[in-house]
BAKOLNU-556898 format. One record per residue: residue in one letter; y, x, z of N, C-alpha, C in turn. Coordinates in steps of 0.001 Angstrom, whole numbers, padded with zeros to 6 digits, always signed. Example, Ala and Ser with C-alpha at 12.3 -4.5 7.8 and 13.67 -1.06 7.14 Angstrom:
! residues 2
A-005690+013190+007800-004500+012300+007800-003300+013200+007800;S-002250+012850+007080-001060+013670+007140+000030+012900+007870;
***
This chain:
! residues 126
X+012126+024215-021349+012119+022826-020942+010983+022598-019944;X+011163+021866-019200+010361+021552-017728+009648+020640-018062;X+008395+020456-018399+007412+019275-018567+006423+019492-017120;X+006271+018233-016492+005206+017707-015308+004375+016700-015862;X+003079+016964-015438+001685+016004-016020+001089+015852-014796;X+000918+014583-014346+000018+013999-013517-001264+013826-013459;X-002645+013962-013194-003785+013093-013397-004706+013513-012312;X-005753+012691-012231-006580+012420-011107-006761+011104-010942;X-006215+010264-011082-005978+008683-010528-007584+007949-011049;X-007645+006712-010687-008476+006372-011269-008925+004899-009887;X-009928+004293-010695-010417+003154-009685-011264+003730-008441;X-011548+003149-007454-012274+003427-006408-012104+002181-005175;X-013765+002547-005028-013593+001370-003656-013108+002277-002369;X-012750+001164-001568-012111+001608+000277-013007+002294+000504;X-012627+003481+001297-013506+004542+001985-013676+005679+000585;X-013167+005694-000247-013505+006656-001498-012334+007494-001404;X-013263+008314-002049-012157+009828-002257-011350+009992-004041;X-010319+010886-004078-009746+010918-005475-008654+012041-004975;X-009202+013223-006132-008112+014234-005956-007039+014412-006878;X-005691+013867-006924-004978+014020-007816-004340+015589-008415;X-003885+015978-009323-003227+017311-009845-002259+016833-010438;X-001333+018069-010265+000098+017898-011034+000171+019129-011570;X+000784+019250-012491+000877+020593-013600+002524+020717-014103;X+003204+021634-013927+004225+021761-013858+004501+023108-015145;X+005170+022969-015796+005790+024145-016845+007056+024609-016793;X+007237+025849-016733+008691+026402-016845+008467+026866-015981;X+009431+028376-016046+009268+029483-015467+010158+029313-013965;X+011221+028719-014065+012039+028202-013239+012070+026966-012320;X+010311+026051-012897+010676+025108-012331+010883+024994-010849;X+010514+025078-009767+010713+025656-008323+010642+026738-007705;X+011578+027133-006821+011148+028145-006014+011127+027017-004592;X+011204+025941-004255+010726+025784-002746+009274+025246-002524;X+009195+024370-003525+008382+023479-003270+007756+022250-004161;X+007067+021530-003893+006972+020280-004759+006447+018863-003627;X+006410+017910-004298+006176+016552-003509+005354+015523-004204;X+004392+014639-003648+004147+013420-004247+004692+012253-003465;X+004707+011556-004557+005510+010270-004528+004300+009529-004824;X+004856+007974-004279+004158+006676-004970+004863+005567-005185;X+004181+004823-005853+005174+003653-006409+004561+002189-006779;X+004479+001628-005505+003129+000067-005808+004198-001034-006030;X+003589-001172-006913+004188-002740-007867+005000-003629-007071;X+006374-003760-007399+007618-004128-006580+007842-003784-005538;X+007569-002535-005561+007992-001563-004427+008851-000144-004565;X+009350+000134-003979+010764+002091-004333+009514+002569-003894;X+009941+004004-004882+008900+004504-005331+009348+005469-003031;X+008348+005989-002894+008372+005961-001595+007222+007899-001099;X+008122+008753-000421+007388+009931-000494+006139+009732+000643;X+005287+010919-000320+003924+010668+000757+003751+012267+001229;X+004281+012906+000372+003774+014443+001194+004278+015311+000761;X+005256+016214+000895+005601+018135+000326+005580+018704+001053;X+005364+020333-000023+004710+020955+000442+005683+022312-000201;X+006020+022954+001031+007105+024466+000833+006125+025572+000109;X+006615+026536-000649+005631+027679-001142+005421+028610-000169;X+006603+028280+000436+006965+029254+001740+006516+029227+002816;X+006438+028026+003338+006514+027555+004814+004825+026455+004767;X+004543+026126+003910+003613+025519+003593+003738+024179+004053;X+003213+023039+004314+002847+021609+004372+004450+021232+005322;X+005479+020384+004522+006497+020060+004724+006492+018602+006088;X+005980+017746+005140+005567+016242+006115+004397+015401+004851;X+004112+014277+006128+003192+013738+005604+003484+012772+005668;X+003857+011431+005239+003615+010190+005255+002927+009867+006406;X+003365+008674+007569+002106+008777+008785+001135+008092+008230;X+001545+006899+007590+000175+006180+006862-000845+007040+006051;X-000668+008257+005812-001713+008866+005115-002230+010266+006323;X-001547+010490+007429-001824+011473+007969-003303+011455+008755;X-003951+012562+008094-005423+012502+008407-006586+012092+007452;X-005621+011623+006335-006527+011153+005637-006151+012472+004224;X-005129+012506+003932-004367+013190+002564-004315+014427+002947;X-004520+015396+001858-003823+016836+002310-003611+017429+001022;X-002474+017807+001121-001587+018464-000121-001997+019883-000215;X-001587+020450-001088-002258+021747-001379-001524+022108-002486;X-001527+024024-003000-000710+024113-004263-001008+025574-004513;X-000219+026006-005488-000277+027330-005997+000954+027217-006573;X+001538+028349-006317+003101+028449-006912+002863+029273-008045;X+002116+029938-008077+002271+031238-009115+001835+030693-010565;X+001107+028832-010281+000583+028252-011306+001575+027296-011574;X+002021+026884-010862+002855+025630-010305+002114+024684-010631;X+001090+024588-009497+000769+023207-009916+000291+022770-008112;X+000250+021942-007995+000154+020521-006853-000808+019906-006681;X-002034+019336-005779-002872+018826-005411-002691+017761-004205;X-003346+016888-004472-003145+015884-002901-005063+015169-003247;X-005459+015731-002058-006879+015126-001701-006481+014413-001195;X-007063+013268-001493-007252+011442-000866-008350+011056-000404;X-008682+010891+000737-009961+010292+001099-009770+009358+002179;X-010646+008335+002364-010982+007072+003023-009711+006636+002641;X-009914+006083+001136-008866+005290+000676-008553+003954+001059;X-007288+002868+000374-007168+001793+001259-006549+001342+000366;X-006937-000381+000452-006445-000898-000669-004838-000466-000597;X-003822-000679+000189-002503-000057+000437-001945+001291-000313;X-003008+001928-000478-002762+002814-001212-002886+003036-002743;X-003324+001945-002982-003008+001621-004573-001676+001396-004664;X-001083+002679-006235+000188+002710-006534+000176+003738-007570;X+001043+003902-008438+001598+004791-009157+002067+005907-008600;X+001008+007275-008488+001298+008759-007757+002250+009543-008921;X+003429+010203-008075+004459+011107-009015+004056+012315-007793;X+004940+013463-009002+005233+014596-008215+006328+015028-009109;X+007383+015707-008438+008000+016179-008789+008705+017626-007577;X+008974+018143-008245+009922+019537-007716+011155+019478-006374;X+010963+019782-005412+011979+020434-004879+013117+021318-004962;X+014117+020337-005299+015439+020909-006251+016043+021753-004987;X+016559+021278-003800+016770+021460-002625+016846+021055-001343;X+017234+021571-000486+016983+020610+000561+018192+021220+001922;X+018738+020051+002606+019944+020730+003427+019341+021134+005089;X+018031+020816+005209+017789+020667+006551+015809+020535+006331;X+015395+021764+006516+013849+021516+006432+013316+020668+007358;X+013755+020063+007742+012623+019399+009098+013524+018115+009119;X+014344+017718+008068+014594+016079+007668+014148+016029+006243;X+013017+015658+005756+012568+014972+004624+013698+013853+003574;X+014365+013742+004458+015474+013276+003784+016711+013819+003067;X+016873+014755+003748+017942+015949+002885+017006+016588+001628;X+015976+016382+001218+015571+016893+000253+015860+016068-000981;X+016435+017083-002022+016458+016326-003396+015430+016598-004489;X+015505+016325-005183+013859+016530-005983+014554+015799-007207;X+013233+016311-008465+013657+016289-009499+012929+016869-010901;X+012197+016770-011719+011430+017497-012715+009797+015993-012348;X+010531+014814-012534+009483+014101-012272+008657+013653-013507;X+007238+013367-013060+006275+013312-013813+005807+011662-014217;X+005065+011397-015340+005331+009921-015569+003938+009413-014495;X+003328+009864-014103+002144+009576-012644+000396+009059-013421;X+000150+009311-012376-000997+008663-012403-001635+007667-011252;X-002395+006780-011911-002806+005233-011293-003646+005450-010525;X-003458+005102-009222-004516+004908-008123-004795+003400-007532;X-005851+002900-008280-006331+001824-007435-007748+001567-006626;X-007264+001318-005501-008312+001542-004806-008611-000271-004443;X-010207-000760-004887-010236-002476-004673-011667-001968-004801;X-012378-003195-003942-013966-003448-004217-014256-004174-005903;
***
């Protein structure tokens, strides 16, 4: 059975850093890849970054590009996204979940995903 655990989240003022982790179990859970997601209060939950085992750093969200950088280990399966010079905007509920497949690497949109995690809270406020 495939269990994903989120954590890292936590309060912080604008301009602060927060490194989230994702932890993934099962022997099977990916061979491409994994992704984080977010999800701010009356909002679809909305992708911010994956990352191939293969090919390495998939896309980035532009609102986070320059600021975020994803990172991973397959052989652990587990997922990282450094956050720095945070913004209130970026307070939301962070997921990750697995790269089930994908029909077209270089449309973020043909990717399906799946083995999602219940997240962890990022709020970033003075």
């Amino acid at each position: 059975q495939v269990q994903v655990s989120e954590s890292g989240g936590g309060l912080v003022q604008p301009g602060g850093s927060l490194r989230l982790s994702c932890a993934a179990s099962g022997s099977m859970f990916s061979r491409i890849g994994m992704g984080w997601f977010r999800q701010a209060p009356g909002k679809d939950r909305d992708p911010v970054a994956a990352l191939s085992w293969t090919t390495g750093v998939l896309f980035y969200k532009d609102s986070v590009k320059g600021r975020f950088t994803i990172s991973g280990d397959k052989t652990k399966n587990t997922l990282y996204l450094q956050m720095n010079n945070l913004k209130p905007e970026d307070t939301a509920v962070y997921h990750c979940a697995a790269i089930l497949s994908m029909v077209d690497i270089s449309d973020p949109l043909t990717y399906e995903y799946g083995y999602w995690g219940l997240g962890t809270q990022v709020n970033v406020s003075l």
